[in-house]
N, C-alpha and C positions, 0 to 999 in steps of 0.2 A: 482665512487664508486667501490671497490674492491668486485669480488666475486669469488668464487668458489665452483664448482658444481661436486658431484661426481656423476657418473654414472656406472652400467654393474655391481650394485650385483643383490642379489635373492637367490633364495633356490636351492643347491644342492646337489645330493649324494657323500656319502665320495668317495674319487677318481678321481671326475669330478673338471672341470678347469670355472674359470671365469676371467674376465678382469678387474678391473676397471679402469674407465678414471677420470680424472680431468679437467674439464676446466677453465681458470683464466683468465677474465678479470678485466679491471679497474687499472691492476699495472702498473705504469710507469714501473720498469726496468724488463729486462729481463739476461735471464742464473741465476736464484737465486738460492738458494737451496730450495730444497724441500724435503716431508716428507709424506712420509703414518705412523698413529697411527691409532689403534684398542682400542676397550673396549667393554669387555664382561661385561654380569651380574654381578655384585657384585664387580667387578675388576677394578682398575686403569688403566685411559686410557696408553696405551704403545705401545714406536716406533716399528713397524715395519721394513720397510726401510727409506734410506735415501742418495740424492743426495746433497752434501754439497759444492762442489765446479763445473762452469766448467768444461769439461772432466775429472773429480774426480772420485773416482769408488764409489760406491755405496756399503752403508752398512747396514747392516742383523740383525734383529733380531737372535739368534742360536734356535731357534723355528720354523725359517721359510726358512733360508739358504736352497738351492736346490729345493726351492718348489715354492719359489715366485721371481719374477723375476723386476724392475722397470727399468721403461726409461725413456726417453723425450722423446714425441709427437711433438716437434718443441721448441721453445724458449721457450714458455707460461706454455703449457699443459704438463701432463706424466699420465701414464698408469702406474699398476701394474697388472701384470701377476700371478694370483696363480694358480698353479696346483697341481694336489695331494692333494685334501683340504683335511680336516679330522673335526669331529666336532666341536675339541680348537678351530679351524680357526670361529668359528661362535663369531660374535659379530660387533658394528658398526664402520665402518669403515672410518675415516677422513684423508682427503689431508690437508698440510699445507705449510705454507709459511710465512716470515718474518713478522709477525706481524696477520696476516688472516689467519682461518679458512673453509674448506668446513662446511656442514651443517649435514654431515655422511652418510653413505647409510648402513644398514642391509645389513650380509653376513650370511646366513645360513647354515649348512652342516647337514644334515642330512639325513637318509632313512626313 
């Protein structure tokens, strides 16, 4: 059984930095591509970033370019770096992968 679990939001002030992580087990293969999407209130969910190939570079929302940062954790897992958040950045936020989805985790920016 494939699953994916995000982890490391919560509620922050605009400026302040959080992490999230992703963990994936259950997939047979590994190096896939992967993907951070968000969705706010009222709004369609939409990509974030995105790791589409082995050592491929990774691409940006222009919403989020210089602020958020994504990697691999190792084969499986990745991590998305936001810093500088601002309130847009509030809404829930999903890891994906060929075929499966995380479950989302709430990101909040606010004072």
């Amino acid at each position: 059984q494939v699953q994916l679990v995000e982890s490391g939001g919560g509620l922050v002030q605009p400026g302040g930095s959080l992490r999230l992580s992703c963990a994936v087990s259950g997939f047979t293969f590994k190096l896939y591509p992967m993907d951070w999407y968000r969705q706010a209130p009222g709004k369609e969910r939409e990509l974030v970033a995105a790791i589409r190939s082995p050592g491929g570079s990774t691409n940006y929302a222009d919403s989020v370019k210089g602020r958020f940062t994504m990697s691999r954790a190792n084969a499986k897992d990745f991590y998305l770096q936001m810093n500088n958040l601002k309130p847009e950045d509030t809404a829930v936020y999903y890891c994906h992968i060929p075929g499966f989805w995380g479950q989302g985790i709430q990101v909040t920016v606010s004072s």
